[in-house]
C-alpha positions in Angstrom: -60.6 119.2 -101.9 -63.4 116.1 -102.9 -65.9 115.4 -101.1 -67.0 111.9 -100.5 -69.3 111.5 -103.4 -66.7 112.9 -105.1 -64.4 110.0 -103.9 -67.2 107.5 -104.4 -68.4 108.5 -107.8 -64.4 109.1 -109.1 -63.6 105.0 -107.8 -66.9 103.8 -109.4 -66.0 105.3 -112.7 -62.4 104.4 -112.6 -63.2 100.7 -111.9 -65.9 100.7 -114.9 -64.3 101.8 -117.4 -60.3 101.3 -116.3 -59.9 98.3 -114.5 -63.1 95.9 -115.2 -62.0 95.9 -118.6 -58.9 94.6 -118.2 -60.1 91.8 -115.8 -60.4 88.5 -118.0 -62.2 86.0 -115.6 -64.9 83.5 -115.7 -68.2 85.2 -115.6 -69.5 84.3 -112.0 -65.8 85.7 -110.6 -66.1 88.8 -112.2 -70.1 89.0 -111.3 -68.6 88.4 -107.6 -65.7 91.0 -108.2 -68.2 93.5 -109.7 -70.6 93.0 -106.7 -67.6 93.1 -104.1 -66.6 96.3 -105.7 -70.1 97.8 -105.4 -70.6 96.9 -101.8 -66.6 98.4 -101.0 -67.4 101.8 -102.8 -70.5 102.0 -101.3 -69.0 101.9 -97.6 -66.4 104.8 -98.6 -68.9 107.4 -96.9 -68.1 105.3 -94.0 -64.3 105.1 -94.2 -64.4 109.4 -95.4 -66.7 110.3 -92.2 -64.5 108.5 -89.6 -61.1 110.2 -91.5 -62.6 113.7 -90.5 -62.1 112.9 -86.9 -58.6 111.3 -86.4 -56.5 114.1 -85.4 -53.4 113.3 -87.4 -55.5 114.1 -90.6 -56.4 116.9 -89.4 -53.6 118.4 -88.3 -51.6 118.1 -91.8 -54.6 119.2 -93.6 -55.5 116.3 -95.4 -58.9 115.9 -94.6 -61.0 118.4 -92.7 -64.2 119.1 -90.6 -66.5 118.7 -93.1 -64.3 115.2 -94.7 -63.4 116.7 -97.7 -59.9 115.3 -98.1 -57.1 117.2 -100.5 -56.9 114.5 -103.5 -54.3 116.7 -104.8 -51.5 116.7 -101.9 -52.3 112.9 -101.8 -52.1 111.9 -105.3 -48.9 114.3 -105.6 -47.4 112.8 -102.9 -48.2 108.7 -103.5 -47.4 108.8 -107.5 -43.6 110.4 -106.1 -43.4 107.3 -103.5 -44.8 105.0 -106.1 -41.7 102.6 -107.1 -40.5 102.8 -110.6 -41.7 99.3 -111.8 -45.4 100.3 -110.0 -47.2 99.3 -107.1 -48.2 95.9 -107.0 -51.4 95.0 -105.0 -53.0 91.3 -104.1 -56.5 91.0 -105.2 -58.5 88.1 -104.4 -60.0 85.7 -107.3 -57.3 87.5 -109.4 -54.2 87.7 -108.0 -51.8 90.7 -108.3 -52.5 94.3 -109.9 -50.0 96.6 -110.4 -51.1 100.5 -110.5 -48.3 103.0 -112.0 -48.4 106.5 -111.6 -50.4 107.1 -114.7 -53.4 105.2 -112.9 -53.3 107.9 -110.1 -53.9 110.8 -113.1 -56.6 109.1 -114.3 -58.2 108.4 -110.8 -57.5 111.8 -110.3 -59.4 112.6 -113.4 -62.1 110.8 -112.5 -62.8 112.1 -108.8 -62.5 115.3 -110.3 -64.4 115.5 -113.3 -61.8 116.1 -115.4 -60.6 119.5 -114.0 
């Protein structure tokens, strides 16, 4: 189980160090991208504390009272649904990212600390 600064602090690093890099854009995009990413990371407290109350959650274990959610059920289970060629996701200002399961590890990695 994570908690949600856990969750928060795992994205955060994954975006610095994984995915910024890779992003090739004028500056003023990528100073917009960068603050867009902030403010979104920021709000997932938010998002976390209203997952602890819907009941289908719940009930399968995913997330509980507290909002701790089970990163390792979920990354488990979405890297075995992932298609083989990756899953391709529309970003504004850029375009289209495509996340392969290897990108869930070192997600995982990061919520984690490592363990």
């Amino acid at each position: 189980m994570a908690n949600k600064e856990q969750i928060q602090n795992g994205i955060a690093a994954y975006l610095d160090t994984e995915l910024m890099p890779q992003i090739h854009i004028e500056p003023w995009k990528q100073a917009l991208l960068g603050t867009f990413a902030s403010i979104a990371i920021k709000r997932t407290g938010s998002a976390i504390d209203a997952l602890k109350d819907n009941t289908a959650l719940s009930m399968i274990g995913v997330v509980d009272k507290d909002g701790n959610i089970d990163i390792d059920i979920l990354s488990q289970e979405f890297k075995a649904k992932m298609p083989p060629e990756g899953l391709k996701v529309p970003v504004p200002m850029l375009g289209e990212i495509t996340f392969h399961p290897s990108d869930v590890d070192t997600l995982y990695r990061k919520i984690t600390g490592g363990i």
